[in-house]
C-alpha positions in Angstrom: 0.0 0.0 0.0 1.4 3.5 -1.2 1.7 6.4 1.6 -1.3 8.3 -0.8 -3.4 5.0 0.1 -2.2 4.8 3.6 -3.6 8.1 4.1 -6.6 7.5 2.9 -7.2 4.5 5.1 -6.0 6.4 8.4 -8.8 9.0 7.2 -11.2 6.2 6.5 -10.9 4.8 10.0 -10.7 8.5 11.7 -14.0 9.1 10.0 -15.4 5.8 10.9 -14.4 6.4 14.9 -15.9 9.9 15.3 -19.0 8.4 13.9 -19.1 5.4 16.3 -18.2 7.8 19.3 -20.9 10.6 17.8 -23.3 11.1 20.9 -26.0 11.3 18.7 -25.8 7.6 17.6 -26.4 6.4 21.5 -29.6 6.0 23.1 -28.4 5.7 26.4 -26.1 9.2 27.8 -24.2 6.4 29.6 -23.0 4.9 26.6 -20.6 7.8 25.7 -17.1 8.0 27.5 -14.9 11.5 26.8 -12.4 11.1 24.6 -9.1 13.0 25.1 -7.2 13.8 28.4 -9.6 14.5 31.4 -7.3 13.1 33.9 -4.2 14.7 35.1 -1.0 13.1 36.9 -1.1 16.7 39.2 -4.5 17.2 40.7 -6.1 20.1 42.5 -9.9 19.6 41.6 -11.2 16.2 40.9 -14.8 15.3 39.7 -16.3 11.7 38.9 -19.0 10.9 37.8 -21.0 14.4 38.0 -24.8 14.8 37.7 -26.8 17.5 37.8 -30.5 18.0 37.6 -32.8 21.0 38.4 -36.0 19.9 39.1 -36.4 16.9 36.9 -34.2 18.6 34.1 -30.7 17.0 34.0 -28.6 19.5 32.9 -25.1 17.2 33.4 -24.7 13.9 32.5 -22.1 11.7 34.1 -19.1 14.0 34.0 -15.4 13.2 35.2 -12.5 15.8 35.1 -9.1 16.6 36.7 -8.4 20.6 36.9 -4.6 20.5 37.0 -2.7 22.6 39.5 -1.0 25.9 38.4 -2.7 25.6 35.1 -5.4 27.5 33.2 -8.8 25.0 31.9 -10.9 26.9 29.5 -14.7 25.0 29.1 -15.9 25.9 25.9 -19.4 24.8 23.9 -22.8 26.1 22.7 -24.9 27.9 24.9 -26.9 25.5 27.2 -24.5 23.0 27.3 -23.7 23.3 30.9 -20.1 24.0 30.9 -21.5 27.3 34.1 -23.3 24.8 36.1 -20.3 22.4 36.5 -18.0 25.0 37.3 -20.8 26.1 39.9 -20.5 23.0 41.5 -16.8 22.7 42.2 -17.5 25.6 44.7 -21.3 24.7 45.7 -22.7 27.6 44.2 -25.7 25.4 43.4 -26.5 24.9 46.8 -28.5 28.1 47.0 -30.4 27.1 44.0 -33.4 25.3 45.7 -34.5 23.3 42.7 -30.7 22.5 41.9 -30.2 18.5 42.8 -25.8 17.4 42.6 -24.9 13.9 42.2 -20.9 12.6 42.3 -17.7 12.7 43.4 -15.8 16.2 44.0 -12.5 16.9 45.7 -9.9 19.4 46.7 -6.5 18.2 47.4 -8.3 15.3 47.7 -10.7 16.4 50.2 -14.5 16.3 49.9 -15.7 19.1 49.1 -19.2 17.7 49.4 -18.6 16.4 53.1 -21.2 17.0 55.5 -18.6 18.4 57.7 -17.5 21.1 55.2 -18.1 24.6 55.7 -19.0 26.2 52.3 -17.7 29.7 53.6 -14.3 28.4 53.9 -14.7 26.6 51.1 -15.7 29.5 48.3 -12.8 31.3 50.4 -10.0 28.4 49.1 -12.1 28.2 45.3 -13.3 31.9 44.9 -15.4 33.2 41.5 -15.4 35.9 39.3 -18.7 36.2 37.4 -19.9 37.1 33.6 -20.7 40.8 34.7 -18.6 42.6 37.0 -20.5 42.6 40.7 -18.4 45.4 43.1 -19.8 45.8 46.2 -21.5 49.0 47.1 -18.2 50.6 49.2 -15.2 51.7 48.4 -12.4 50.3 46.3 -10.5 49.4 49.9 -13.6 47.9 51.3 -14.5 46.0 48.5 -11.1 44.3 48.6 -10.9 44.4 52.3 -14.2 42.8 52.8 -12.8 39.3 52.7 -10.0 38.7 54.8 -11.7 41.1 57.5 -14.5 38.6 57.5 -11.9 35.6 57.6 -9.9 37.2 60.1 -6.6 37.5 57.8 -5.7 40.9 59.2 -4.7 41.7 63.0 -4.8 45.3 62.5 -5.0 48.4 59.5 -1.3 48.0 58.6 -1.8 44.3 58.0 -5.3 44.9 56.2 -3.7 47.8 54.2 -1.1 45.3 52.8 -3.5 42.8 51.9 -5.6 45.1 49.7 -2.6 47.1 48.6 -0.8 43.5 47.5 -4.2 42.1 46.4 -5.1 45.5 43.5 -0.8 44.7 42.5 -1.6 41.5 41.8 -4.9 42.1 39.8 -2.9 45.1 37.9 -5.0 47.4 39.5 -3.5 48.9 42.2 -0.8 52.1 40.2 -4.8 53.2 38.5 -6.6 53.4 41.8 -4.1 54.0 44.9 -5.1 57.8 44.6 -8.6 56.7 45.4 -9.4 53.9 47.3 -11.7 55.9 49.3 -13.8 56.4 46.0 -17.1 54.0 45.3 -16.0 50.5 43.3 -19.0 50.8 41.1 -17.3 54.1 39.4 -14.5 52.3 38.3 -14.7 51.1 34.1 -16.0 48.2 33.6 -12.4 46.1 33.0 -11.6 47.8 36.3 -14.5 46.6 38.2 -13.7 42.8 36.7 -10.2 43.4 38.5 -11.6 44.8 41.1 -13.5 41.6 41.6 -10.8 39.9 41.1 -8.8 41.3 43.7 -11.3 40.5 46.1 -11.4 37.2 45.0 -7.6 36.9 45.4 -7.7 38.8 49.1 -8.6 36.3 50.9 -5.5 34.0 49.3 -8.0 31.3 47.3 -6.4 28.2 45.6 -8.2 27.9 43.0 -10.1 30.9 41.3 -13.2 29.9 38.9 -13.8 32.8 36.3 -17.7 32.2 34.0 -17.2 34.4 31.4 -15.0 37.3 33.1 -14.5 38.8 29.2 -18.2 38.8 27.9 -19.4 42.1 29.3 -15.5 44.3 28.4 -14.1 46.0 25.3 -11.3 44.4 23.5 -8.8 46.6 25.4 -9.8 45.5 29.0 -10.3 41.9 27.8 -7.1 42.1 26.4 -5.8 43.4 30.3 -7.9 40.4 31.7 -6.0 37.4 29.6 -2.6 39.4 30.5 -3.5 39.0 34.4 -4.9 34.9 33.8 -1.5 34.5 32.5 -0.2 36.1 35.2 -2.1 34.2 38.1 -1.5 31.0 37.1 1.8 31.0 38.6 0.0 31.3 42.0 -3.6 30.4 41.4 -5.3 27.1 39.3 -7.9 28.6 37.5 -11.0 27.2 35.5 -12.4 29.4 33.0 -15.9 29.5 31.3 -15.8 31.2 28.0 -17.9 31.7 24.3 -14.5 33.0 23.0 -12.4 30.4 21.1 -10.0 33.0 20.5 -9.8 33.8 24.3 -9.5 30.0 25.0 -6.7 29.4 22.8 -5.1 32.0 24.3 -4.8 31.6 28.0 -5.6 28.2 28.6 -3.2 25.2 28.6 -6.2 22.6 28.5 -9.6 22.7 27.2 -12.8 20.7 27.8 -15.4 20.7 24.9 -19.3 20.3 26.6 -22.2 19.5 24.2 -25.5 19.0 25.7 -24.9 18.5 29.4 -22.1 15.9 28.3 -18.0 16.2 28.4 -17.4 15.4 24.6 -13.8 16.1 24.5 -10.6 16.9 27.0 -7.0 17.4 25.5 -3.9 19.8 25.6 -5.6 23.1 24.0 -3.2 23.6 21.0 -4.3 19.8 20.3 -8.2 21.0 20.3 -7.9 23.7 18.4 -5.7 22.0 15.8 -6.8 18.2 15.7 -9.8 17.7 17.0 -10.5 13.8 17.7 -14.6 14.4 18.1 -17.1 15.0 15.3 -18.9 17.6 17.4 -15.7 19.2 18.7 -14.8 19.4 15.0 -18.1 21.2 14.0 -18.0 23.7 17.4 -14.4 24.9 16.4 -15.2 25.6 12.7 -18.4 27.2 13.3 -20.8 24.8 12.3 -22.8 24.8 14.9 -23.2 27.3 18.3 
């Protein structure tokens, strides 16, 4: 067989795999197993076996994934495919949904985070969030950033809570725009500053992980542009899961990305590797633009 005929075949039997793995061919949701990398040899977050229904709506089907430590996971897919609520479970924020029912396996350091025992202040204090639309609180810049660790007890007195806030606005590359006036309301900042802003807060209180649902969606392409600079920056000290429509923005900050397609994880792999040679049908489609 000539190489112009090996080629062929190894495209024959690529085709002929994507359809046998294509979700759409199963009746069962049980049937389909990811395909790619979701486990990692270096674990901070783990998750097995993930359900999630609200009401009698399951929203996530049988989910497993490894969020690496020191790295950046972007979740990508169409809208609806319920790459927000998983990420909303790996701090509990479903628990104040009342109609919002969590079924699996989920650990930190390989602690469960699910535990009766487990305080979920503590715990959205080690895996803080930064949501879509930028949410400052209705103080000052200091307070905002101060609110934290004075609630967690981080600070003994103002010179200790000063250099929390003060190392908490360097870090979110905020701090040389608004030392002149931290006495001034949070909600008159821009709206890229109010995303760091939040995410100072976030880092204040010295998280471990830091989940970010679409931190970009609501900023021009100048203060998104500031945002991917500070991920980039972060992940030196921070894991951090991100949530994003952008395939641009994924490609560029993440170092592994997870395709979702209708409550399902479809794909997992080293992003260059997703973006480039997709193994899925439907990952395939997403990343061209066929569909979402």
């Amino acid at each position: 067989m000539d190489r112009a005929e090996q080629q062929g075949a190894a495209a024959a039997d690529a085709t002929a795999t994507r359809r046998q793995l294509d979700i759409r061919d199963h009746v069962e949701p049980a049937d389909y197993q990811t395909i790619g990398t979701p486990f990692v040899d270096d674990a901070k977050m783990t998750a097995r076996n993930v359900n999630v229904f609200y009401g009698e709506k399951q929203a996530i089907t049988n989910i497993s994934l490894d969020i690496g430590r020191n790295e950046v996971i972007a979740m990508i897919g169409p809208s609806g495919c319920g790459k927000s609520t998983f990420l909303r479970t790996l701090n509990r924020m479903n628990d104040i949904i009342p109609i919002c029912r969590v079924e699996g396996e989920f650990a930190l350091d390989g602690e469960d985070i699910y535990g009766g025992d487990q305080d979920t202040v503590l715990l959205r204090a080690r895996v803080g969030m930064v949501f879509q639309k930028p949410n400052p609180f209705p103080k000052s810049i200091y307070e905002n950033v101060a609110y934290g660790p004075r609630i967690h007890g981080l600070a003994h007195n103002k010179a200790e809570m000063d250099e929390i806030v003060e190392d908490s606005l360097r870090r979110a590359s905020l701090f040389n725009e608004v030392k002149d006036q931290l006495d001034k309301p949070g909600t008159g900042l821009s709206g890229g500053q109010q995303q760091r802003l939040c995410i100072a807060r976030a880092i204040a209180v010295s998280p471990e992980v830091i989940l970010m649902d679409e931190p970009c969606s609501a900023l021009d392409p100048i203060a998104t542009a500031r945002i991917e600079e500070l991920i980039d920056e972060l992940r030196e000290n921070y894991t951090i899961a991100i949530v994003t429509h952008s395939m641009q923005q994924a490609a560029r900050v993440s170092q592994r990305t997870a395709y979702f397609h209708m409550g399902k994880l479809i794909e997992v792999g080293d992003t260059k590797q997703i973006f480039t040679m997709p193994r899925h049908e439907l990952t395939e489609n997403y990343i061209t633009g066929r569909f979402g």
